[in-house]
LUMDRENVEX-980746 format. One record per atom (N, C-alpha, C, O, CB): x, y, z; residue number from 0; atom name. Coordinates in steps of 0.2 Angstrom, whole numbers, plus 5000, padded with zeros to 4 digits. Glycine has a CB too. Example, Ala and Ser with C-alpha at 12.3 -4.5 7.8 and 13.67 -1.06 7.14 Angstrom:
# LUMDRENVEX-980746
PT      x      y      z   pos   site
PT   5066   4972   5039     0      N
PT   5062   4978   5039     0     CA
PT   5066   4984   5039     0      C
PT   5071   4983   5042     0      O
PT   5057   4978   5045     0     CB
PT   5064   4989   5035     1      N
PT   5068   4995   5036     1     CA
PT   5064   5000   5039     1      C
PT   5067   5006   5040     1      O
PT   5070   4997   5029     1     CB
END
This chain:
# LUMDRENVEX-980746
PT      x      y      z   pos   site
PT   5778   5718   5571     0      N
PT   5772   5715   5573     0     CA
PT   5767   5716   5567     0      C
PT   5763   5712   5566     0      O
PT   5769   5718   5579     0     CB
PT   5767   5722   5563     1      N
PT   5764   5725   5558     1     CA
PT   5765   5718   5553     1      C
PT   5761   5714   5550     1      O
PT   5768   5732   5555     1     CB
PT   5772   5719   5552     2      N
PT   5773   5713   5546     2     CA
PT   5769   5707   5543     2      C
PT   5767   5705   5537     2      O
PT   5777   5710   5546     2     CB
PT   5770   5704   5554     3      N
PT   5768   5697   5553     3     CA
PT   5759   5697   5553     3      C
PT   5756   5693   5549     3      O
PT   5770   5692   5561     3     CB
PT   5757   5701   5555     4      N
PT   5748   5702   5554     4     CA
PT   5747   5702   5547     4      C
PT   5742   5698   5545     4      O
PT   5746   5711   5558     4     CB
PT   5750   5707   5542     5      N
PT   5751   5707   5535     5     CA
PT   5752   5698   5534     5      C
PT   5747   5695   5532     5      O
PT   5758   5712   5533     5     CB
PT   5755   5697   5534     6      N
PT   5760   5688   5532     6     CA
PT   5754   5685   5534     6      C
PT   5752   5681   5529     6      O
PT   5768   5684   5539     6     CB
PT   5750   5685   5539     7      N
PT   5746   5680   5542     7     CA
PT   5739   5682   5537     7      C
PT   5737   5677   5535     7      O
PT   5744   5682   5550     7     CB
PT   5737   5688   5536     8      N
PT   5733   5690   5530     8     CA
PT   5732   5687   5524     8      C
PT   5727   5685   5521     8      O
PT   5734   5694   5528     8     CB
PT   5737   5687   5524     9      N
PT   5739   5686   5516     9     CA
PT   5738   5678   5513     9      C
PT   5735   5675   5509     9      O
PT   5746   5688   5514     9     CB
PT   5744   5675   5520    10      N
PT   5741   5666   5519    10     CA
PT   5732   5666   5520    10      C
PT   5729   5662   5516    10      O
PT   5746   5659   5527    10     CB
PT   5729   5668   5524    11      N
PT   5722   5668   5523    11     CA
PT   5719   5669   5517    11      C
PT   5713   5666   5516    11      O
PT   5721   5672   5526    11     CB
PT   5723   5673   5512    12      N
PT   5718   5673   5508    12     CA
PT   5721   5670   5502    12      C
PT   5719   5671   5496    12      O
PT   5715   5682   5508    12     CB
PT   5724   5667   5502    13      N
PT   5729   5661   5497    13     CA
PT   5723   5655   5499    13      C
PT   5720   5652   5494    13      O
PT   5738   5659   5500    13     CB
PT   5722   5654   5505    14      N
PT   5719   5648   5507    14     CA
PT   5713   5650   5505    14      C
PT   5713   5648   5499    14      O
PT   5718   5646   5514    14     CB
PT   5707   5653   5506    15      N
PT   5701   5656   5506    15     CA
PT   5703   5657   5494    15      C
PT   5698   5656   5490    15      O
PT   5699   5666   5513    15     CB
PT   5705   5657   5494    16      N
PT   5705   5659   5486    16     CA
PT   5708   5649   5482    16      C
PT   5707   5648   5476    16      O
PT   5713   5669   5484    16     CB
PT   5711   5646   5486    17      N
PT   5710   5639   5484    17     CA
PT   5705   5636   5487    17      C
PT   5704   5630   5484    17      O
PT   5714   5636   5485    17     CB
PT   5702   5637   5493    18      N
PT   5697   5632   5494    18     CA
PT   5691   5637   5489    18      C
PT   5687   5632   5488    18      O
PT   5696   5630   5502    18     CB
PT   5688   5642   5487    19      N
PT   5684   5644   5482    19     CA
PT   5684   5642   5475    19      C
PT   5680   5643   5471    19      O
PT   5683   5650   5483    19     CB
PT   5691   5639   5474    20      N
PT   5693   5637   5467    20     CA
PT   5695   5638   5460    20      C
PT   5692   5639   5454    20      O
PT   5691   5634   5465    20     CB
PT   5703   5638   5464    21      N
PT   5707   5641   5460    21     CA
PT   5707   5640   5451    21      C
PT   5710   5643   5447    21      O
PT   5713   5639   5462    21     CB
PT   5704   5635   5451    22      N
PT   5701   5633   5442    22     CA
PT   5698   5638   5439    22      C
PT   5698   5640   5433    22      O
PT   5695   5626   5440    22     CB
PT   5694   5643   5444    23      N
PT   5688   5648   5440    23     CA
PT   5694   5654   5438    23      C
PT   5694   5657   5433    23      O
PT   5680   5652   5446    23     CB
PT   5698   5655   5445    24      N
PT   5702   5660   5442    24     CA
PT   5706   5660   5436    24      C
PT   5707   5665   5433    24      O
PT   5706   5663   5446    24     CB
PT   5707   5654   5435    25      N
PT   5713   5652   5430    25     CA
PT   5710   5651   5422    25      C
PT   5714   5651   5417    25      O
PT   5716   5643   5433    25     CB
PT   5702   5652   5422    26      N
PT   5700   5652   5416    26     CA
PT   5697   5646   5414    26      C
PT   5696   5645   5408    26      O
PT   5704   5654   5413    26     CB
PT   5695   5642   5420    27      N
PT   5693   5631   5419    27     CA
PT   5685   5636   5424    27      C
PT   5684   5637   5430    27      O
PT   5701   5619   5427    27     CB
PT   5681   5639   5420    28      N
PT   5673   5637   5424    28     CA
PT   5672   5632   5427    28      C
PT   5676   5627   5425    28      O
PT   5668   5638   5420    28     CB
PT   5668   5631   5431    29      N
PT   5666   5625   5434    29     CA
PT   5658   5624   5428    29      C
PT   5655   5628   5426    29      O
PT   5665   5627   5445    29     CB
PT   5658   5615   5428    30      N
PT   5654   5613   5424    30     CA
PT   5645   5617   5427    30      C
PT   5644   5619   5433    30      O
PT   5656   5604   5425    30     CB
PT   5641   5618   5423    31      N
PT   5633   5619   5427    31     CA
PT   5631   5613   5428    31      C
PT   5634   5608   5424    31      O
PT   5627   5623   5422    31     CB
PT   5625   5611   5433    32      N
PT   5623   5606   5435    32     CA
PT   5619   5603   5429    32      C
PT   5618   5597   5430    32      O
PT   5620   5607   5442    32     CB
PT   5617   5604   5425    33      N
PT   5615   5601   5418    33     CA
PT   5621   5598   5414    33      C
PT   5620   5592   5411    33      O
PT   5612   5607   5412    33     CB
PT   5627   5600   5414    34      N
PT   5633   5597   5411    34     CA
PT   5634   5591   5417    34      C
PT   5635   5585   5416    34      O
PT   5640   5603   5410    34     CB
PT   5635   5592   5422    35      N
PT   5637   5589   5428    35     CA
PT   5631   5582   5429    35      C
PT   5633   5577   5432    35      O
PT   5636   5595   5435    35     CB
PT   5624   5583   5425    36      N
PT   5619   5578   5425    36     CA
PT   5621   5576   5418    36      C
PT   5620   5570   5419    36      O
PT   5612   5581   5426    36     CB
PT   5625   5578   5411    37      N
PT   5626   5573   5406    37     CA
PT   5629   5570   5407    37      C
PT   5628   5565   5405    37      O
PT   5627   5574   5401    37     CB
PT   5636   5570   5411    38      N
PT   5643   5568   5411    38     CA
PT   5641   5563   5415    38      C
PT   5641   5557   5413    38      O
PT   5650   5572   5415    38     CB
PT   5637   5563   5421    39      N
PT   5635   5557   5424    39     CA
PT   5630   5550   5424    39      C
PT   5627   5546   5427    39      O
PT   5634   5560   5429    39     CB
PT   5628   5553   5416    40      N
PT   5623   5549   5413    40     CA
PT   5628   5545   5408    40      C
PT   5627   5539   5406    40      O
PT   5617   5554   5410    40     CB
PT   5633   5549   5405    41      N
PT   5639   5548   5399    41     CA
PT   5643   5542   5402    41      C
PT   5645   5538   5399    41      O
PT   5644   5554   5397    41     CB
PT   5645   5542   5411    42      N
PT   5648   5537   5416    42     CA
PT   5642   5528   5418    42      C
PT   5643   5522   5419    42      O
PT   5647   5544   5424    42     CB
PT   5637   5534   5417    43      N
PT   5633   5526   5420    43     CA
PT   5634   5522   5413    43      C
PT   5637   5517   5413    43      O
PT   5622   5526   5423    43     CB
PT   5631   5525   5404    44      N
PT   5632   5522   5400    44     CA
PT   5637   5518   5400    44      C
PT   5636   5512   5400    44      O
PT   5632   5525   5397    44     CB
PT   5643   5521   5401    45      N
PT   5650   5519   5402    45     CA
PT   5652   5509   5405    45      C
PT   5655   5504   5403    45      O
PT   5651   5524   5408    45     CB
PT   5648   5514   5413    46      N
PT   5652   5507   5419    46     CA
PT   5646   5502   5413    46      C
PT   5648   5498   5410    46      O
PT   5649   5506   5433    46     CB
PT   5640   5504   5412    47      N
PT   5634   5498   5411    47     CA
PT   5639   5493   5405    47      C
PT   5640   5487   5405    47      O
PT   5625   5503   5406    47     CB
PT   5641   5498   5400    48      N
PT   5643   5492   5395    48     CA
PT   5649   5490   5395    48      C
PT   5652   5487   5390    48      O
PT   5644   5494   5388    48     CB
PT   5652   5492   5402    49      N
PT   5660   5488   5405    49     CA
PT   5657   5483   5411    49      C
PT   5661   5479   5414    49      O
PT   5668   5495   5409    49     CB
PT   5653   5482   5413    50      N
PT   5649   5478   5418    50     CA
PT   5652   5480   5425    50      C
PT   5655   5476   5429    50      O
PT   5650   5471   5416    50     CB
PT   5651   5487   5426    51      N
PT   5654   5488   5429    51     CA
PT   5649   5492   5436    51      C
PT   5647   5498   5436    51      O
PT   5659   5491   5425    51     CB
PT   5649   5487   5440    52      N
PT   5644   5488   5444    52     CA
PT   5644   5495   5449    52      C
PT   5640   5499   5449    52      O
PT   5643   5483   5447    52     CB
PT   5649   5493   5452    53      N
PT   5652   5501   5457    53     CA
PT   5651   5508   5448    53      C
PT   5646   5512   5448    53      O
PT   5665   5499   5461    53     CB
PT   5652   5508   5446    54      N
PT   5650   5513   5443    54     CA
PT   5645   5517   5441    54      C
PT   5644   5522   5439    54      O
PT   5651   5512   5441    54     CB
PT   5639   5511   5443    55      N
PT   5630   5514   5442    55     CA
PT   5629   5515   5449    55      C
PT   5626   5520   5450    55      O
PT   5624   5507   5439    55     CB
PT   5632   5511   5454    56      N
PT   5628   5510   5460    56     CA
PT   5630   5517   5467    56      C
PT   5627   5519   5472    56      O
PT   5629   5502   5463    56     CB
PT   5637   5520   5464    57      N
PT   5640   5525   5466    57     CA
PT   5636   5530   5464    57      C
PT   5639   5535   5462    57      O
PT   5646   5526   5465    57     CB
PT   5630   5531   5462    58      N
PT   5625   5538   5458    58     CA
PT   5619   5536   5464    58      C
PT   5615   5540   5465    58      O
PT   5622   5537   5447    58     CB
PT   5618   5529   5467    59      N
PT   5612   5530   5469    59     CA
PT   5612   5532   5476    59      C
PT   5615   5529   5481    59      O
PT   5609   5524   5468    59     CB
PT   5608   5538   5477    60      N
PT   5607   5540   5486    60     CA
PT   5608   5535   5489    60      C
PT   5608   5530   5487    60      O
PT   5601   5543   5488    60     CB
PT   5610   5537   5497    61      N
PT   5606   5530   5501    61     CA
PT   5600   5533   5503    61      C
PT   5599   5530   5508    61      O
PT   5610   5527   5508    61     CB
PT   5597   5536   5502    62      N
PT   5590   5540   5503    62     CA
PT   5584   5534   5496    62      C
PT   5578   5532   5497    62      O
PT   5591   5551   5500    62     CB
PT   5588   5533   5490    63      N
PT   5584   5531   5486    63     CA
PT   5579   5524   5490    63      C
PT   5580   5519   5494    63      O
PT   5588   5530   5480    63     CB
PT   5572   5526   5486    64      N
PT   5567   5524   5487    64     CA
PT   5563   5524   5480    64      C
PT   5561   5530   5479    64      O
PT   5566   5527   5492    64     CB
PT   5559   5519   5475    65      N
PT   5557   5519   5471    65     CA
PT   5547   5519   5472    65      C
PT   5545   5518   5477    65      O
PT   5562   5514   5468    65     CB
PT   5544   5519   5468    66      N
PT   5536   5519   5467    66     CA
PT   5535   5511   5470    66      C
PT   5532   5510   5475    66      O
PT   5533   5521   5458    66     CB
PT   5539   5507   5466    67      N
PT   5540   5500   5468    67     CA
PT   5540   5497   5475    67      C
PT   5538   5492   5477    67      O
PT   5546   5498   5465    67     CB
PT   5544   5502   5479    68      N
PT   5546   5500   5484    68     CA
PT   5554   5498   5485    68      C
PT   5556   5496   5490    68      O
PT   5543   5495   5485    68     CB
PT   5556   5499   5480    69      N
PT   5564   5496   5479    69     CA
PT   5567   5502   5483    69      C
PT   5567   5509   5483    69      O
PT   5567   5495   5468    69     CB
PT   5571   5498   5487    70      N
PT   5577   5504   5491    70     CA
PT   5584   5503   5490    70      C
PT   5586   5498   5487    70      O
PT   5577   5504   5500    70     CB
PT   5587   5508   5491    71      N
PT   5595   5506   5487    71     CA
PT   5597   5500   5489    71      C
PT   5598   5497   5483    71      O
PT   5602   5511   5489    71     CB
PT   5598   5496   5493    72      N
PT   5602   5491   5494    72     CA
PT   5598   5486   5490    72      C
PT   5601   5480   5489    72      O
PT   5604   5490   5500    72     CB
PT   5591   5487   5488    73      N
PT   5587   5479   5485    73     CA
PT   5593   5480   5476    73      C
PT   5595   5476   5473    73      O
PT   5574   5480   5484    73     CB
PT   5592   5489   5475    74      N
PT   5592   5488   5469    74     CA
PT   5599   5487   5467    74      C
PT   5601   5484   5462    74      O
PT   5589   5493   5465    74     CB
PT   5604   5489   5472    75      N
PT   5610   5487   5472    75     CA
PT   5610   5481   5470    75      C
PT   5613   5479   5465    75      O
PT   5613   5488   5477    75     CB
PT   5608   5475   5475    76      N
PT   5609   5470   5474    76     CA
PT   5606   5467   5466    76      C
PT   5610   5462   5463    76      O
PT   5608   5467   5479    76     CB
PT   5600   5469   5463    77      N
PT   5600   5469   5458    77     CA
PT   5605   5469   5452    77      C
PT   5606   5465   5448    77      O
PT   5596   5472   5459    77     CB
PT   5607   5476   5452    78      N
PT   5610   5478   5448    78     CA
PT   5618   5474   5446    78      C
PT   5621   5474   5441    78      O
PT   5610   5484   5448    78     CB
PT   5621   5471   5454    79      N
PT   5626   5468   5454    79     CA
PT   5626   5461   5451    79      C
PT   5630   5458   5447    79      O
PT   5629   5468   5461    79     CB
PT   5618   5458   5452    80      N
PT   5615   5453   5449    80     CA
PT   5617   5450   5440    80      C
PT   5619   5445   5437    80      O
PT   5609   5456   5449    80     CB
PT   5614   5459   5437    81      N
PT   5612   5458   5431    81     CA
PT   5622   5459   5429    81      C
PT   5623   5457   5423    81      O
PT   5606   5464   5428    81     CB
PT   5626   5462   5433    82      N
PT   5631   5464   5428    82     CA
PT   5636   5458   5429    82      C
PT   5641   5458   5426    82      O
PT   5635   5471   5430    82     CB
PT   5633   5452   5433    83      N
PT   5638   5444   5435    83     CA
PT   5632   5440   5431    83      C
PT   5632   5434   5432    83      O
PT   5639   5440   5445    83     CB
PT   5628   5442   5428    84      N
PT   5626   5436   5424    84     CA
PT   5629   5435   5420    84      C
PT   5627   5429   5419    84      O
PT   5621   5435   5421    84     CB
PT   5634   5437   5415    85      N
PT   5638   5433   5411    85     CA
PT   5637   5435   5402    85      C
PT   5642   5433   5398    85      O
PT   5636   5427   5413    85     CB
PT   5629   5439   5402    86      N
PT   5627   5441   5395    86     CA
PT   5629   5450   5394    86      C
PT   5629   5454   5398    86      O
PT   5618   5439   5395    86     CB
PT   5631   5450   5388    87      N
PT   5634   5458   5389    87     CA
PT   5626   5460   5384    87      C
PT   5622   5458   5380    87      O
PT   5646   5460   5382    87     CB
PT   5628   5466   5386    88      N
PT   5623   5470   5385    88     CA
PT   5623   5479   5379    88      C
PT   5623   5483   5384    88      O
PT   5621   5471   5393    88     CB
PT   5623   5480   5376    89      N
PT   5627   5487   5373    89     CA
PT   5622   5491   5376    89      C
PT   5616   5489   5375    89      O
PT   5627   5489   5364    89     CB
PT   5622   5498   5380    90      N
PT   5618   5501   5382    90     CA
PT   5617   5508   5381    90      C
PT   5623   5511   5381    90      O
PT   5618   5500   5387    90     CB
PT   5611   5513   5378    91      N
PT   5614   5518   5374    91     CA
PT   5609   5523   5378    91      C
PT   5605   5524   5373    91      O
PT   5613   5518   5365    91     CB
PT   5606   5526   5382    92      N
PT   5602   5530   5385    92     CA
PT   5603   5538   5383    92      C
PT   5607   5542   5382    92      O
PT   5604   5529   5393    92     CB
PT   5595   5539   5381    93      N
PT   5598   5547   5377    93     CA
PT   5592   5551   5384    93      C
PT   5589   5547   5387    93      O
PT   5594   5549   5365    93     CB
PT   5593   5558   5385    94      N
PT   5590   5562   5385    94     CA
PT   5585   5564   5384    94      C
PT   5586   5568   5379    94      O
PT   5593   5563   5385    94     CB
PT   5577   5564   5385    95      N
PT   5575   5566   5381    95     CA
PT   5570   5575   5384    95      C
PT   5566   5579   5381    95      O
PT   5571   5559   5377    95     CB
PT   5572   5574   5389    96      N
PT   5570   5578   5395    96     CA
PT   5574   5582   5401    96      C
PT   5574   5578   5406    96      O
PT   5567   5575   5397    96     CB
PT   5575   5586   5401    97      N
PT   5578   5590   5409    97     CA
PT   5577   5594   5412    97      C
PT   5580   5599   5410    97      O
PT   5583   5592   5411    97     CB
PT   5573   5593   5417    98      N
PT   5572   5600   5422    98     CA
PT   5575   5599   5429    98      C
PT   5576   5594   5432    98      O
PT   5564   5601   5424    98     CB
PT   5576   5605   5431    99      N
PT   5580   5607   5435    99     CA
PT   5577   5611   5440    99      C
PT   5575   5617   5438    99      O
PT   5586   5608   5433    99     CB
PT   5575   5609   5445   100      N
PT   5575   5614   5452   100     CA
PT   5579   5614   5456   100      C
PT   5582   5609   5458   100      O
PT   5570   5612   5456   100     CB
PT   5581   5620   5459   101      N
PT   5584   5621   5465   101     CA
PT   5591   5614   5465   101      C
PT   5596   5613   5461   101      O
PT   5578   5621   5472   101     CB
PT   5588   5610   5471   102      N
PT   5592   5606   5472   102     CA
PT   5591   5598   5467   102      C
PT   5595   5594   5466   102      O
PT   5591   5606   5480   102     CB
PT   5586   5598   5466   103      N
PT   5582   5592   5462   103     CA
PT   5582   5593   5454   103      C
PT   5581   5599   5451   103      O
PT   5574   5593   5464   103     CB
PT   5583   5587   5451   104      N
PT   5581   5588   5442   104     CA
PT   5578   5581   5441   104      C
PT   5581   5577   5444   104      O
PT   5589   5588   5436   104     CB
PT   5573   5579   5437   105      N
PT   5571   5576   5433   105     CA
PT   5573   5576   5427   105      C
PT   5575   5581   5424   105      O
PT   5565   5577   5432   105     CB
PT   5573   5568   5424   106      N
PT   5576   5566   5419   106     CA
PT   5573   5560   5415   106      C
PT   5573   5554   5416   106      O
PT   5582   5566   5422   106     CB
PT   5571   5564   5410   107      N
PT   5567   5558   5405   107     CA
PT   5572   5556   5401   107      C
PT   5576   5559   5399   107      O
PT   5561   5561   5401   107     CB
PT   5572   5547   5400   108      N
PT   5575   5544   5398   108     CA
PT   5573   5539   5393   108      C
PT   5568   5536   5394   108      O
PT   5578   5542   5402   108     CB
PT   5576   5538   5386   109      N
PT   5573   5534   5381   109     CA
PT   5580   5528   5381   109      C
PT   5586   5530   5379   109      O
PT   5571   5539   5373   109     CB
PT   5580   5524   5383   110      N
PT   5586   5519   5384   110     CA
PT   5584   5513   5380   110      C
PT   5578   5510   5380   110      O
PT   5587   5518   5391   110     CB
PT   5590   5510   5375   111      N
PT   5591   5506   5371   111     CA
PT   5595   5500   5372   111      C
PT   5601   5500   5370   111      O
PT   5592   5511   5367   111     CB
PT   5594   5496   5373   112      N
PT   5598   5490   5373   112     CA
PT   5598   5484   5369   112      C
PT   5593   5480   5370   112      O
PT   5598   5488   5378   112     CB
PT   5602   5483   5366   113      N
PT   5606   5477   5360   113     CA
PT   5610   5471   5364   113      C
PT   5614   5472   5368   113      O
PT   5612   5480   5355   113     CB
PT   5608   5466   5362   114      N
PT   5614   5461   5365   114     CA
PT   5622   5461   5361   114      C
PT   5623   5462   5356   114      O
PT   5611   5452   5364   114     CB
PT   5624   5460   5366   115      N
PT   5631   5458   5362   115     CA
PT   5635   5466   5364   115      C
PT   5633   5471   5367   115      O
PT   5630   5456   5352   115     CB
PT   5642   5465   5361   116      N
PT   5647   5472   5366   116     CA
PT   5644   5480   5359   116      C
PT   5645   5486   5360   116      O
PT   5662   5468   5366   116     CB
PT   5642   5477   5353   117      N
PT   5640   5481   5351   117     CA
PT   5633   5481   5347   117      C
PT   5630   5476   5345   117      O
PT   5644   5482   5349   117     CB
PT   5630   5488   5346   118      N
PT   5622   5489   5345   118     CA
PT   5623   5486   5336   118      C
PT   5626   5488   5331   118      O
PT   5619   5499   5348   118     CB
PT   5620   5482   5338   119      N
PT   5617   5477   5329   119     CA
PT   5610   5474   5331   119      C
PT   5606   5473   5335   119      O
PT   5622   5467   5328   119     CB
PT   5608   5476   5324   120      N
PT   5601   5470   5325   120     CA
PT   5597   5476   5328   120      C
PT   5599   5482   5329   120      O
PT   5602   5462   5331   120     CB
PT   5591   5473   5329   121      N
PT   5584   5476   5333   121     CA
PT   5586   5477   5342   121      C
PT   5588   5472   5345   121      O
PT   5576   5469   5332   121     CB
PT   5585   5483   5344   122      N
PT   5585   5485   5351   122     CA
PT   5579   5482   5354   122      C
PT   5576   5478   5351   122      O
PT   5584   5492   5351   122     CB
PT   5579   5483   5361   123      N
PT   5575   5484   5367   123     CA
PT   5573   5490   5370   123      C
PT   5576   5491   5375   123      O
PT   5576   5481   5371   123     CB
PT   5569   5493   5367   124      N
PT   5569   5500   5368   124     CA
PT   5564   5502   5375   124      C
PT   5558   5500   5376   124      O
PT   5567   5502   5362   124     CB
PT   5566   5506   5379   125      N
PT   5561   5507   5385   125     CA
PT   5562   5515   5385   125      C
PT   5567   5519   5382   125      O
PT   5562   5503   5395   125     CB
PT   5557   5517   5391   126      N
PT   5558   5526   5395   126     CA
PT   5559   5525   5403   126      C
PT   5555   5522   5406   126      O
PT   5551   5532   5393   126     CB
PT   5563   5529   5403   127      N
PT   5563   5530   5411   127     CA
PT   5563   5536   5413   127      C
PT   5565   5541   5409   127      O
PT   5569   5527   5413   127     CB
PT   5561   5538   5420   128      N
PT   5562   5542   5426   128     CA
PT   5565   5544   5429   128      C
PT   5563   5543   5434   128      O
PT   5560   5540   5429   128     CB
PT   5569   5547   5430   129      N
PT   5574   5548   5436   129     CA
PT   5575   5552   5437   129      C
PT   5577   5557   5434   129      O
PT   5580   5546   5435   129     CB
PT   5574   5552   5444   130      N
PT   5574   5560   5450   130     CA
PT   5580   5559   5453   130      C
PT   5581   5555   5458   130      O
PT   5567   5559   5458   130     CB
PT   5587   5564   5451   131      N
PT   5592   5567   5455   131     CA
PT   5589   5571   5460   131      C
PT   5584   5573   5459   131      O
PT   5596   5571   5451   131     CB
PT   5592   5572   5468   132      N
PT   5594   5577   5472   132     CA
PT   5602   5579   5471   132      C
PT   5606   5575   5468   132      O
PT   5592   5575   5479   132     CB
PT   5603   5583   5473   133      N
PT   5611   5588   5474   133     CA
PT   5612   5586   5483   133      C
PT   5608   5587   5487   133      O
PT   5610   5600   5472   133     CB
PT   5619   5582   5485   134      N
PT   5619   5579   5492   134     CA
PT   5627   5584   5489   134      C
PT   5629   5584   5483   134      O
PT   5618   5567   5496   134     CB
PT   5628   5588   5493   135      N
PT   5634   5590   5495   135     CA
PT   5637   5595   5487   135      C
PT   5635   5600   5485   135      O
PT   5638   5583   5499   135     CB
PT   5641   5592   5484   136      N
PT   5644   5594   5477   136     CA
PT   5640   5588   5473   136      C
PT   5639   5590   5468   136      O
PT   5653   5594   5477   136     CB
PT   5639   5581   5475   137      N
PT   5636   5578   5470   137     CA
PT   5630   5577   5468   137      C
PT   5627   5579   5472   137      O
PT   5636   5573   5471   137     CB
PT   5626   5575   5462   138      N
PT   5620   5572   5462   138     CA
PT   5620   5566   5462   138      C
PT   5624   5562   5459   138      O
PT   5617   5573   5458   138     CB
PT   5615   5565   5466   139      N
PT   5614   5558   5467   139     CA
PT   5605   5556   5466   139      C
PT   5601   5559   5468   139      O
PT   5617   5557   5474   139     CB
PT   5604   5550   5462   140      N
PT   5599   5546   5460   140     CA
PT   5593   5545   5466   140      C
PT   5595   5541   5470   140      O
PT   5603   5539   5457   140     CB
PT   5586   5549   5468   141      N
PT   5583   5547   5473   141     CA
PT   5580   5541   5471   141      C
PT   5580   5536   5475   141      O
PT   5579   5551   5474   141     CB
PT   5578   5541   5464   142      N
PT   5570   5536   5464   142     CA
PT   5572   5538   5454   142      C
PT   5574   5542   5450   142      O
PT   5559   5541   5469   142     CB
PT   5569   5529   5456   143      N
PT   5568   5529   5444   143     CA
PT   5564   5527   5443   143      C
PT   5561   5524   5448   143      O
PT   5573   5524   5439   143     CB
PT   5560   5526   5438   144      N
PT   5554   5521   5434   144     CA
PT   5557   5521   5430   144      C
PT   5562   5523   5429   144      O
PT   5548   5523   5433   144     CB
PT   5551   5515   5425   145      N
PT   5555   5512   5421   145     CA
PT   5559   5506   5419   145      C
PT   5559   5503   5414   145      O
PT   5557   5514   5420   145     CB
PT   5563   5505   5424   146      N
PT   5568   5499   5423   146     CA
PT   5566   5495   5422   146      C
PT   5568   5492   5417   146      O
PT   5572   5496   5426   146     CB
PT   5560   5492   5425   147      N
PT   5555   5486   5423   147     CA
PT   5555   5483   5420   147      C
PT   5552   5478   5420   147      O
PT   5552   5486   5423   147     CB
PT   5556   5488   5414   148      N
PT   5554   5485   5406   148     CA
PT   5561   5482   5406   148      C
PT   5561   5476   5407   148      O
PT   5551   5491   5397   148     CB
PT   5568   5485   5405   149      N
PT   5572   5482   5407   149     CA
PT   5573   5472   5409   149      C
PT   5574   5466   5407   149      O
PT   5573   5486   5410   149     CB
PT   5572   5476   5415   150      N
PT   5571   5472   5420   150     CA
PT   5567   5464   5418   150      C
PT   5570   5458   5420   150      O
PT   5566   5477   5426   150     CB
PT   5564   5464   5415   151      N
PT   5559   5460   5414   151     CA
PT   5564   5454   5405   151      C
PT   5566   5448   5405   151      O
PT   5551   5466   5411   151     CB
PT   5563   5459   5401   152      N
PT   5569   5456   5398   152     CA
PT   5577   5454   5398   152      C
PT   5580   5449   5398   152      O
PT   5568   5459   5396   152     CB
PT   5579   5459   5399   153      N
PT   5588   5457   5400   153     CA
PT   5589   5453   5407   153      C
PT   5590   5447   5408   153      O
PT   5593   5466   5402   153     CB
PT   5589   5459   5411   154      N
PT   5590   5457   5418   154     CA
PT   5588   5451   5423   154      C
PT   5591   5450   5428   154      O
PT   5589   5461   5421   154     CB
PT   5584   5448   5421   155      N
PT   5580   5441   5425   155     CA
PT   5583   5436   5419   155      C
PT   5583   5430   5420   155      O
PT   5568   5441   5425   155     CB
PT   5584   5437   5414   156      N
PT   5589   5432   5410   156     CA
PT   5594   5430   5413   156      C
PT   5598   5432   5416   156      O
PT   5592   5435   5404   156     CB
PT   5594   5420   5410   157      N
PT   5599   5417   5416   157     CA
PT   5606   5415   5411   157      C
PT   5612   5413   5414   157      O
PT   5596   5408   5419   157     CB
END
């Protein structure tokens, strides 16, 4: 009876020591939420210059809500918009700002766009906004400013 009480322990704590993650013991730290906010900025760059819509729009809350009024699904449809018009776009977004609260980060953005699959010639240069929350293990995109200037140029292009 001793044994099995032991036996039963033990898978307990096999379980409890993989679901807390087994990468930390093994010597793989888990990323900080500032790395975890580049990679997912290095991703949107990414889907943006593969036209790859589900890739930008998998960052936006369903909570998001913009100054504009824009709610996720307007800008979704927006963005699925701009990535089926047909014109390629090179997109280079830098960092030029990051604070982090608690569950929340701001993120100042200097973003650069060139026509064509590579950056030649004179940009379109804007800044943007962007308010992450932390929903569960992810961040996700509340509210942005900024695009507009985008928006105005690239994206309303037929």
């Amino acid at each position: 009876m001793r044994g099995r009480r032991l036996l039963i322990v033990a898978a307990v704590l096999v379980v409890l020591i993989a679901v807390l993650g087994i990468g930390t013991y093994l010597g793989r730290p888990q990323p900080t939420d500032q790395q975890r906010l580049y990679r997912l900025l290095a991703g949107a760059q990414k889907a943006a210059n593969n036209h790859n819509s589900t890739g930008l729009t998998h960052l936006l809350s369903r909570d998001y809500m913009d100054r504009s009024g824009m709610n996720r699904q307007q800008l979704v449809g927006m963005i699925v918009q701009w990535m089926r018009g047909g014109e390629d776009w090179y997109v280079v977004p830098e960092i030029t700002d990051l604070q982090l609260h608690e569950d929340f980060a701001d993120m100042a953005l200097r973003v650069r766009m060139w026509r064509g699959r590579e950056p030649t010639g004179s940009s379109e240069d804007f800044a943007m906004a962007v308010r992450w929350r932390k929903e569960g293990r992810d961040w996700k995109i509340i509210s942005a400013e900024g695009y507009a200037a985008a928006e105005s140029g690239a994206m309303n292009e037929p």
